[in-house]
N, C-alpha and C positions, 0 to 999 in steps of 0.2 A: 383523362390521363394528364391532362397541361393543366389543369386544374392540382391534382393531386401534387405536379412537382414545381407548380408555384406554392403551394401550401408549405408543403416539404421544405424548400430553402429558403424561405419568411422562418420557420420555424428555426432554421440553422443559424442567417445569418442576422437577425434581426437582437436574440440577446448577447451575438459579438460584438455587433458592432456599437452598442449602449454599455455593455460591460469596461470594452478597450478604452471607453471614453469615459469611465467612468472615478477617480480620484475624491479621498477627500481632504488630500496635501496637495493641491496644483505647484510642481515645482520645475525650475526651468534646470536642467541637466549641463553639465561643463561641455563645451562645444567641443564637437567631434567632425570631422570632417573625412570622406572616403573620395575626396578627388571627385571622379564625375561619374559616380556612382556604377552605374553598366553601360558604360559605351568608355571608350578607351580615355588615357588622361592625354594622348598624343599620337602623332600619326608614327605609322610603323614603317612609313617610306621615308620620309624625312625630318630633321631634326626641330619642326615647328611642333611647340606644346600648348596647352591650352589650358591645362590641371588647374594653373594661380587664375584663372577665370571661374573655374567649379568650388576652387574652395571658397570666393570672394561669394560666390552666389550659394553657399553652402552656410557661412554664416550670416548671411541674413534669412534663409530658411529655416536655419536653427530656431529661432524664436519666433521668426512668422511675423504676423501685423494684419492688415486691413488687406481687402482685393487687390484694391488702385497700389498699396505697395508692392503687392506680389508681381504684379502686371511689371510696374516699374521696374524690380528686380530682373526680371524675366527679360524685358526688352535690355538691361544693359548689360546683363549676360550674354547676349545675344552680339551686341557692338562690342563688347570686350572679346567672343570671340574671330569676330571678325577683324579685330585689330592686331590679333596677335598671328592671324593665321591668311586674311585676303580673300577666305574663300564664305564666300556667303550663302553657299550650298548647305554646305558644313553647320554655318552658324544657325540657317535655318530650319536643317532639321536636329539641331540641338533646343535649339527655342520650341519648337513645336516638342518635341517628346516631355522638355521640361513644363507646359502648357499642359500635354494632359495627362503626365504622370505625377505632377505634384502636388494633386488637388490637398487639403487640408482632413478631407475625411477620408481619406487612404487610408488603413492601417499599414505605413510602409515606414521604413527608414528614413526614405529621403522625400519625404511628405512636408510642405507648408506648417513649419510649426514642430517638427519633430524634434527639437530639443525639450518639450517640454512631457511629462509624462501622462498626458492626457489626451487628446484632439480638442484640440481649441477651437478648431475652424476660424474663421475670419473676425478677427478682433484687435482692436488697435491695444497697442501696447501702454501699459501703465510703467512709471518710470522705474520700479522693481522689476519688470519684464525686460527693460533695456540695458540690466544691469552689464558691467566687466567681468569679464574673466579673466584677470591678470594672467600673464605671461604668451609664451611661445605655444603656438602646435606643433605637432610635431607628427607630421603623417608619415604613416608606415605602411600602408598601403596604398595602391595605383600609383601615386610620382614616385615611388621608391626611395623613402626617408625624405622627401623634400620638406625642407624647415618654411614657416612661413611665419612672419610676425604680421599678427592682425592689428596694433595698434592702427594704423593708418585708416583700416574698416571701419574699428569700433567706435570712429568719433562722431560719427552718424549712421547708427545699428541698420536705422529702417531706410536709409538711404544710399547706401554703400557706394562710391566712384572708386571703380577699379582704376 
């Protein structure tokens, strides 16, 4: 019987997950940012927000990079939300949900690398991968229209200082 329903889902997810990854235009998508994806952009008791910590960690997830960047990312997402909010509770199980939901071979939205239309999984960026995206974002979801200019991010993609 456990036989027959390991066969069964090799058989389901095995040509998704080669399929979803599969492109023969690798191209990187205009960055898009949803705040901090499924967990709130702010507390509902009082007026600390966190959101400009998810988007800052949302564009360097956009394109993705190497492990050690991701790690990187991760950890200073992690101290950016502890700077803006004291609470390290908080910060930690934000860093831990972002550790194991945003592996690179997720086919999710808010995946290592989801701006590009393929899964890249862990690969250091060529300097057309670190391209600009001239102007403003303009999120319209979770901060509620909150404007954020990324220039100050994008001067170092794979290394972001919130």
């Amino acid at each position: 019987m456990k036989t027959n329903i390991r066969r069964s889902l090799k058989i389901l997810i095995i040509p998704f997950i080669f399929g979803f990854g599969c492109s023969s235009h690798p191209k990187l998508n205009q960055f898009k940012s949803d705040g901090c994806s499924l967990f709130p952009d702010r507390s509902l008791i009082d007026e600390k927000s966190w959101c400009d910590c998810c988007v800052a960690h949302d564009s360097v997830y956009w394109h993705g990079g190497t492990k050690q960047e991701r790690l990187q990312t991760d950890q200073k997402f992690r101290e950016c939300i502890i700077e803006k909010t004291g609470d390290e509770y908080l910060a930690d199980m934000m860093y831990n949900a972002v550790r194991a939901g945003g592996s690179p071979y997720f086919p999710t939205w808010y995946r290592w690398g989801y701006g590009w239309n393929y899964i890249r999984g862990y690969k250091a960026l060529t300097p057309a991968g670190k391209r600009d995206d001239s102007g403003d974002v303009e999120k319209t979801v979770g901060c509620r229209f909150y404007r954020i200019i990324l220039t100050q991010w994008k001067k170092q993609r794979h290394l972001v200082d919130y």
